[in-house]
C-alpha positions in Angstrom: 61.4 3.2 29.3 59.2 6.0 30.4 60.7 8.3 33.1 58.5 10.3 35.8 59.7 13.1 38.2 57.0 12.8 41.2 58.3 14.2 44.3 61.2 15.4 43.1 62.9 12.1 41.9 63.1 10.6 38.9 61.7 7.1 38.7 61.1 4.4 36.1 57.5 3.4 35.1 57.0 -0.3 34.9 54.9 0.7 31.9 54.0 3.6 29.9 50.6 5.9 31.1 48.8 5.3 28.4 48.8 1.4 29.6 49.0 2.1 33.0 45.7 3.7 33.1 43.7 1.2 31.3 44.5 -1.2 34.1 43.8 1.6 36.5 40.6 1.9 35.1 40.5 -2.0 35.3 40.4 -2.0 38.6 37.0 -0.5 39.2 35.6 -3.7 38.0 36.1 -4.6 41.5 33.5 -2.8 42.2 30.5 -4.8 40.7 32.2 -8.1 42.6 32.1 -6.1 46.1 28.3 -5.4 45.2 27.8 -8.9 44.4 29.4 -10.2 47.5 27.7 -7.9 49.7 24.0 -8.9 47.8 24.9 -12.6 48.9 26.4 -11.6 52.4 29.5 -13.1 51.4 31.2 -10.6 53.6 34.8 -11.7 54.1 35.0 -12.2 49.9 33.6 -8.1 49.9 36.5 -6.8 52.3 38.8 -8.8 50.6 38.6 -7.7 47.0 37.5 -4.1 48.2 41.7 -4.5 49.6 42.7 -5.6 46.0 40.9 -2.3 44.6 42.1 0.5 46.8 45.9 -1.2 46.4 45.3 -2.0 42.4 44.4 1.6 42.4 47.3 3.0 44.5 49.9 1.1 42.5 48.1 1.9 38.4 48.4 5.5 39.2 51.8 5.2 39.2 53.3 1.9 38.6 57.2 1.8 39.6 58.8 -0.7 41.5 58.5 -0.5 45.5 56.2 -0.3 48.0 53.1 0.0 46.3 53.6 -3.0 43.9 54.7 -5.0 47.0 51.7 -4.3 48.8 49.4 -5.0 46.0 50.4 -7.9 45.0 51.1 -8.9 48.4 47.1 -8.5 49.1 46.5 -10.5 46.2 48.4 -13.3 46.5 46.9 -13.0 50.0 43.4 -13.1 48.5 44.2 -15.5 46.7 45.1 -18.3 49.1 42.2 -17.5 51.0 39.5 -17.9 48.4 41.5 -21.5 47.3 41.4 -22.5 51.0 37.2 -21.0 50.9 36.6 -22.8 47.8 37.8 -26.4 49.2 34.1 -26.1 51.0 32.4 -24.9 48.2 29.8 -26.3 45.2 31.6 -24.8 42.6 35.4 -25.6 43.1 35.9 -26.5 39.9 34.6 -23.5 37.8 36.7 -22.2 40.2 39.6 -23.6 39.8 39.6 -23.6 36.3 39.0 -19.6 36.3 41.8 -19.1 38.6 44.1 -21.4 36.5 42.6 -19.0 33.4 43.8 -16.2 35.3 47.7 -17.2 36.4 48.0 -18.1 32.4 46.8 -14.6 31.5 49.2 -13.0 34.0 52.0 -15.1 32.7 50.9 -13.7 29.5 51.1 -10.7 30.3 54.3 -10.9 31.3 56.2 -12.4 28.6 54.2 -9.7 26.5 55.9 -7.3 28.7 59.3 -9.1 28.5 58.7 -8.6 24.5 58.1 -5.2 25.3 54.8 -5.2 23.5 52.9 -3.3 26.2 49.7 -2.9 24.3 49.4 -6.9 24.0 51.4 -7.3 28.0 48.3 -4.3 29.3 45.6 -6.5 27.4 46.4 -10.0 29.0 46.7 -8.4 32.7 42.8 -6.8 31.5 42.1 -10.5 30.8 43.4 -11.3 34.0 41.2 -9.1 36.4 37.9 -10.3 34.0 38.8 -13.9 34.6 39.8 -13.1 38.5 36.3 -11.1 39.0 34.5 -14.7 37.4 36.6 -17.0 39.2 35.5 -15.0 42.8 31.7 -14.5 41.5 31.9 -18.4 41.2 32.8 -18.9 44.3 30.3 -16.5 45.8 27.5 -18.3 44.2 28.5 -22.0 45.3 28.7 -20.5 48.8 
């Protein structure tokens, strides 16, 4: 367990820095999808996963248990059930779908990575996961 004093109290990382800022830096993949979505006027898919990155990056920089993870994967999940709903009139559903089903198995990789306490192997699976997330929501863009 890595321990951090910030603010005074000490608190529990979820996962070591040297982890924690490769998903941090991650996250700025978001960027080239908000550009994309904005090229094709797919405006409510651009607000959306510019949400995901300001909360991915408020959580990465320092990942303990509260509010922050709450509210990131709380915009997520809520992303998430929007673009499912989005893609149910779209062309490419499928692709879709199949990315988005790519991306729940690397999370759950992730996770039992992290379980394992191989955080090397749990950081590189969650990386899989925003790559195969940023594919699955350029799908959907173009089949719009």
């Amino acid at each position: 367990m890595y321990y951090t004093s910030e603010g005074g109290k000490n608190e529990v990382l979820i996962i070591s820095p040297e982890y924690s800022m490769r998903m941090y830096y991650m996250s700025f993949l978001s960027i080239f999808t908000i550009l994309f979505a904005l090229y094709y006027k797919s405006y409510d898919v651009a607000v959306l996963i510019t949400a995901i990155l300001f909360t991915s990056l408020n959580y990465w920089k320092h990942p303990i248990y509260g509010y922050r993870r709450i509210l990131d994967m709380s915009v997520v999940i809520t992303a998430l059930v929007y673009l499912l709903y989005k893609s149910f009139k779209n062309n490419y559903q499928v692709p879709f779908i199949i990315l988005v089903v790519t991306s729940v198995i690397c999370y759950l990789n992730a996770w039992f990575y992290k379980i394992d306490t191989n955080e090397d192997m749990s950081s590189i699976w969650h990386c899989a996961l925003h790559i195969f997330g940023h594919m699955a929501c350029i799908t959907l863009i173009c089949g719009l």
